[in-house]
N, C-alpha and C positions, 0 to 999 in steps of 0.2 A: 132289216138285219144288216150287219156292218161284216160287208168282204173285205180280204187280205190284198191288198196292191201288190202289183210287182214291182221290182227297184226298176228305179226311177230311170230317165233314159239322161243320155249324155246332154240335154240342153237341160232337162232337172237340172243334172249333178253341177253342170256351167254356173249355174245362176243360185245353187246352194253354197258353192265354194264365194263366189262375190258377195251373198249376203252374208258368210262368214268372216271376212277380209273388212266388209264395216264395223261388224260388229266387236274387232280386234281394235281398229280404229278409235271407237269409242271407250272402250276399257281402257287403252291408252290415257284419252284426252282427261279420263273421269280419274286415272292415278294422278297425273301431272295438278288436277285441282284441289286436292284431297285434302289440304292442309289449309284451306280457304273459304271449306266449305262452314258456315257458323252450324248447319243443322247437322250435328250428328248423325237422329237416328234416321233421314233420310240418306244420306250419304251411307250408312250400314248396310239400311235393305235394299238397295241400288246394290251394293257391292257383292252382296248375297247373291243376285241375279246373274251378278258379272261372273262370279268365280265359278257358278253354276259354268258359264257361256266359253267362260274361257279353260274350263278343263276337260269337258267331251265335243264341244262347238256342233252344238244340233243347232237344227235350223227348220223352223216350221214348215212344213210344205202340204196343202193339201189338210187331210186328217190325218198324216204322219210325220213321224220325227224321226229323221235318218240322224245318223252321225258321218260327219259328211269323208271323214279320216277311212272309214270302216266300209261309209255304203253299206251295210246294212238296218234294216226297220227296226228302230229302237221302241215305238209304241203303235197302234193301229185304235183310230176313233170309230163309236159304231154309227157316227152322222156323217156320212159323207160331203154332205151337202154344209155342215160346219166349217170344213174345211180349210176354205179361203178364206171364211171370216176370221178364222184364227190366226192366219198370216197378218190380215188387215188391224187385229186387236195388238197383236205385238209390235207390229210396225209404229203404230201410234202412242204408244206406251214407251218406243224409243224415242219419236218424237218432241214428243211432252219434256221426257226427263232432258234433249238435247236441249230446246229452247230453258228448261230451269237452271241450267246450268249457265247457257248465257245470259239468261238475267243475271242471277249471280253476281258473273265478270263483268256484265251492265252496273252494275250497282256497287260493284266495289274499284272501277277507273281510276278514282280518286286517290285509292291506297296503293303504294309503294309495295309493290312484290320483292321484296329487298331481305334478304338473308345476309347474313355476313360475322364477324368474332371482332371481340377487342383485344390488341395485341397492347404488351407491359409487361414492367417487373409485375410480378405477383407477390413478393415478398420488400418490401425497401426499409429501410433504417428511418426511423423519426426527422421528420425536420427537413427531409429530403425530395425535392420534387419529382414528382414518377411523373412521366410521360406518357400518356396512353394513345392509341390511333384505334381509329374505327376503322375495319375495313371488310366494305361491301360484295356479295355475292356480285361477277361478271353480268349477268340477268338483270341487273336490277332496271325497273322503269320509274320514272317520276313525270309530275307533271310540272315541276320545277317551281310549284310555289309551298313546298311544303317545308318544315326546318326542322335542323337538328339540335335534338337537345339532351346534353349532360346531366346525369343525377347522381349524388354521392348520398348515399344512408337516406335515399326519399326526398332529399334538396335539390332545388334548382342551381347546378353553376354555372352553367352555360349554354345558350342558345343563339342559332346565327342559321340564316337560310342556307338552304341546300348547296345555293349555287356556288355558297363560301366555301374555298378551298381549308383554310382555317376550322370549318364546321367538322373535319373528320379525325379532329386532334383536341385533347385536353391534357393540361399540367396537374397535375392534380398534390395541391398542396397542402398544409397545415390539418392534414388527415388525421383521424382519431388511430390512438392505439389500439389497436385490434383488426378486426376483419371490416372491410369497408367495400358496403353495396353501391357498386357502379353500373349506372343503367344509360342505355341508347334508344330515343326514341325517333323515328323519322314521321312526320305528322303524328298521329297521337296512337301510333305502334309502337311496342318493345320488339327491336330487332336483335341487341344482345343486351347481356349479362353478365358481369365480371367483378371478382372480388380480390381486393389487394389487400394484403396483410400487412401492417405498418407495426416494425417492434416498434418495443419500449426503448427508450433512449436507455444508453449504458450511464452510470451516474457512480463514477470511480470515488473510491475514498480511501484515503492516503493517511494511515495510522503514524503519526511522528514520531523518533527514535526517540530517546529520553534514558538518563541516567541519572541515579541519584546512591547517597552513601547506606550503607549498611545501618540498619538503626534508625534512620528517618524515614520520614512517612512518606508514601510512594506521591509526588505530585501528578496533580489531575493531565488524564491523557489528553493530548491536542490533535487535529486531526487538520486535512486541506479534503476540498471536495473539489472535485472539476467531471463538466459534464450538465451544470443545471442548465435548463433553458424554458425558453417563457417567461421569463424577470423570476422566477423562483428563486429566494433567497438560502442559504447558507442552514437558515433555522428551520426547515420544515425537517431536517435530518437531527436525528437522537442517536448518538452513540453509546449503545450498551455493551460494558466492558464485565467480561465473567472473570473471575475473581482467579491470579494467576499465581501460584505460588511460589514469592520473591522472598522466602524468611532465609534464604542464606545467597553469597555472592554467586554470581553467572550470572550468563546470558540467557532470557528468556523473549519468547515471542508472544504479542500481543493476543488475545482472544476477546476481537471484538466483531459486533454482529450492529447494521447500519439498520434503524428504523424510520419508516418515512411518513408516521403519523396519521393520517386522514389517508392518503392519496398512495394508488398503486402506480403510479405514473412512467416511475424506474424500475431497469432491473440495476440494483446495484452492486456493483464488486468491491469487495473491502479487503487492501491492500495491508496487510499485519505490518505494525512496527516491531522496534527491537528495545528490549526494558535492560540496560547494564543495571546492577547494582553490583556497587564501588565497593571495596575490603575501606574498613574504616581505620584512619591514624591512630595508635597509642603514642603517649608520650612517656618517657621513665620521669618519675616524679624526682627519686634518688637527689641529693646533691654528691655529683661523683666526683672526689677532688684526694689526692692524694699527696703525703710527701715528695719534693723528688730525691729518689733513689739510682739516678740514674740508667733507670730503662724507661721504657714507654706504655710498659702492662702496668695491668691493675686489676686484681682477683676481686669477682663481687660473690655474693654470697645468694645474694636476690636481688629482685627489681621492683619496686611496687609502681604498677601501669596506671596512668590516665587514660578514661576514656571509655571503659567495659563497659557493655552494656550491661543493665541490671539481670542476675541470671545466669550469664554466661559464667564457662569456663577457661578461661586461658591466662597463663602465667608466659613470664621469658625465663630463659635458663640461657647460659652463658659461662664457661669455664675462666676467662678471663677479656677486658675489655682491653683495645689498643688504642692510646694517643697516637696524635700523628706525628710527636718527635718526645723523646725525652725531659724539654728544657723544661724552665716556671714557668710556667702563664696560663690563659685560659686557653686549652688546646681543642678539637674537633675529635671526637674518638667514632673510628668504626664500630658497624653496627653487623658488618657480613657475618661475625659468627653468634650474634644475638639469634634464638630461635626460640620464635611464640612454639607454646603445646597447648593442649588441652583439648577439650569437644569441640569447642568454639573458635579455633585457634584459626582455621582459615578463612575467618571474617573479616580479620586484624592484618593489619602490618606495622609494622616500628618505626617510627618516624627515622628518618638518615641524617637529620640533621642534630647528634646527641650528643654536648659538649661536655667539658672537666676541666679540673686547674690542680694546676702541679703548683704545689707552694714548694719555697724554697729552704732547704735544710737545714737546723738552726747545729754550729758548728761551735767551737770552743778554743780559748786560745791558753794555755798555759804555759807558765813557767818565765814570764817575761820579769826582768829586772830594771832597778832606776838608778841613776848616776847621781850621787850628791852632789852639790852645788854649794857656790857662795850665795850669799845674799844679792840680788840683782831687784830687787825691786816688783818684781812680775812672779807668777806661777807655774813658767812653764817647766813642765820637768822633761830630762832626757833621758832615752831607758839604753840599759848597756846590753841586750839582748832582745832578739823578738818574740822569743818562746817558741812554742809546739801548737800548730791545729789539729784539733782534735776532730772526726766525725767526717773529715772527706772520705769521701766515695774513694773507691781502690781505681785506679788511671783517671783519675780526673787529674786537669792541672788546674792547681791553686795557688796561690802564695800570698805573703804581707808584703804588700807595696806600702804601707807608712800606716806609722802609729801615732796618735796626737793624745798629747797625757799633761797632766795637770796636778800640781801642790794640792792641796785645798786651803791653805793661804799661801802667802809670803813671806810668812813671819821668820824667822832663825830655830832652827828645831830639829831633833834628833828625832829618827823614826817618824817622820811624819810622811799622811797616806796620800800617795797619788792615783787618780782617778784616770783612766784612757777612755778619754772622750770621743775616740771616732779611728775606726781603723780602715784601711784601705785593701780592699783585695784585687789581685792582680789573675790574671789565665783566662784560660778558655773558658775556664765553667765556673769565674767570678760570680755571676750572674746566680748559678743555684745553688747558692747558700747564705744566709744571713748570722748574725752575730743573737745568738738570746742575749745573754749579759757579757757585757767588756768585764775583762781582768784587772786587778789592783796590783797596786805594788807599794815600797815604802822607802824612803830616803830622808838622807840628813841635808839642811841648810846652816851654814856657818855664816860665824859676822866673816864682814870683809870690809874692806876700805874704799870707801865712796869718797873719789876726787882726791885719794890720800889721805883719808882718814879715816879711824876705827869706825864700825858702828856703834852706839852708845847699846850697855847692856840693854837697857830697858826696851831695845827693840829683837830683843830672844825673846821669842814665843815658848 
């Protein structure tokens, strides 16, 4: 039968707190390996044991198990004589697992206890070299023939032994769009892990302004691209333009959207142009020409335009047009109070450049007389008065500077007609008026004596 011990005496309790203090020891050494150990589930029921040890800390003694905190008899076995062996079975049980553990670190000398992070941009722009550094936990051991090696998306970029100062640094270029798996190995461990995000390259496109008239067909939109890279040309970009509505003048902004065909390679920004459409020229068909009256206006009634489009509505309306002086000729006429109307009418503008002609005002001369003559052998006749013009303008100055008039023979004759072959006019505003028909007149030619002597009858007409 199995009796009750009594607690244990002070060289017990001595020698329960030291085998406690190992046994701390060891949990210790068994956390610090923990991440090294390849067998899990031995590493688990080890640690079962431990956590058992390390949160009441009994300690075999005997056929009982004190808790050494308390001192008090936490179990009582009924084999006395088991007792010691039970010290001895656990003792050996820590032994075992100590030595498995240094096989273990026997067996793994070779490998690099090496923790550590890759430091870099984690985000960079296309086309940009990112820089990375490897950098090692302070612990680390090697045996100095091991090397280090870079991997991007599961490629090899770069390898170079440990003892290269260079080995803890990569550039890391012509990376793919996206997320990119970069790995560190030291002999044939992964010690870190890091993933760099490379945007899309920006790929600007530059919608050209453009203007064209009213009425014409809108010319195809032109565009500039900047930003391509990798020899990518110009043509792998489609520009679809959504249909903008230019059916009257203004300012409009492009609506276009950039397609990049096969390849998502860009984010593209598409920069709107600016579409003028122009008011279109009429021209006045009109031949606008007037007498001169001595002013500068001229009342039209209407205008008939070149130029409408088919459809539309607009006319011009005008109360009176203006030369730009009084005189004859072909003059310039303002357009300022020309004014298109209609539905259509702010499509249009009038052209400025809209001429006329002032003819000159056919005038009249009456009442002029002729001077009978002798026989002189010629036609000229001479008049004894200049007469009256008729049809000048009221303050205009005019006058007869010379009249040239003619028999219509030579012959000797009573009543015979003379014609006024050319008159001369004199003033300021000679110029706007002409003669429709010259005036007549009538006189006598008598014989007379040539060299002193009669004319023979037979030369009376």
């Amino acid at each position: 039968m199995a009796t009750k011990k009594d607690k244990p005496s002070n060289a017990e309790q001595k020698e329960l707190k030291e085998q406690s203090a190992i046994n701390q020891n060891i949990a210790s050494s068994l956390e610090q390996q923990r991440s090294e150990l390849p067998y899990k589930d031995v590493e688990q029921g080890f640690q079962s044991t431990l956590d058992k040890t390390e949160n009441s800390n009994p300690i075999i003694m005997g056929s009982n198990i004190y808790n050494v905190e308390s001192g008090e008899r936490a179990r009582t076995y009924d084999n006395d004589s088991q007792g010691g062996g039970g010290v001895l079975v656990f003792l050996l049980l820590v032994a075992l697992v100590v030595m498995f553990i240094v096989g273990i670190m026997g067996a793994n000398t070779n490998k690099m206890q090496v923790m550590g992070k890759i430091n870099g941009n984690a985000v960079a722009p296309y086309g940009e070299s990112v820089k990375l550094n490897y950098v090692a936990d302070k612990s680390m051991t090697s045996n100095g023939k091991e090397e280090v090696v870079w991997y991007v998306n599961e490629k090899e970029m770069q390898r170079k032994p440990i003892t290269d100062k260079n080995a803890y640094s990569y550039n890391l270029t012509k990376a793919n769009v996206g997320s990119n798996k970069v790995k560190v190995t030291v002999g044939k461990k992964v010690y870190s892990n890091y993933d760099v995000k490379i945007d899309k390259p920006i790929l600007k496109v530059k919608v050209k302004d453009m203007a064209y008239e009213y009425g014409s067909e809108m010319p195809k939109i032109e565009y500039d691209i900047n930003g391509l890279v990798d020899g990518d040309k110009k043509d792998i970009v489609s520009l679809i333009n959504k249909n903008v509505p230019t059916n009257s003048v203004g300012v409009y902004r492009t609506n276009s959207y950039a397609l990049l065909g096969s390849t998502n390679k860009y984010n593209t920004v598409v920069e709107q142009g600016v579409i003028s459409v122009m008011p279109k020229e009429l021209k006045v068909e009109n031949v606008i020409c007037k007498e001169y009256d001595g002013s500068n206006t001229l009342k039209v009634d209407n205008f008939k335009l070149v130029g409408v489009k088919e459809g539309d509505e607009v006319c011009a309306e005008c109360d009176q047009l203006y030369f730009e002086d009084k005189n004859v000729g072909n003059k310039k006429i303002s357009t300022y109070n020309i004014k298109l109307t209609g539905k259509n009418a702010g499509n249009y503008y009038l052209c400025n450049e809209l001429c006329g002609e002032i003819k000159p005002k056919a005038i009249a001369l009456n009442g002029i007389k002729a001077k009978n003559k002798m026989y002189d052998t010629n036609t000229k006749a001479e008049l004894a008065g200049l007469g009256q013009l008729e049809g000048v303008v009221d303050g205009d100055i005019l006058a007869i500077g010379d009249i040239s008039a003619n028999f219509e023979t030579n012959a000797v004759g009573k009543g015979k007609n003379i014609k006024v072959d050319n008159i001369t006019l004199i003033g300021k505003d000679k110029d706007n008026y002409r003669f429709e028909n010259y005036p007549s007149a009538k006189a006598d030619i008598f014989e007379s004596v040539e060299y002193g002597k009669a004319v023979p009858s037979r030369r009376v007409a």
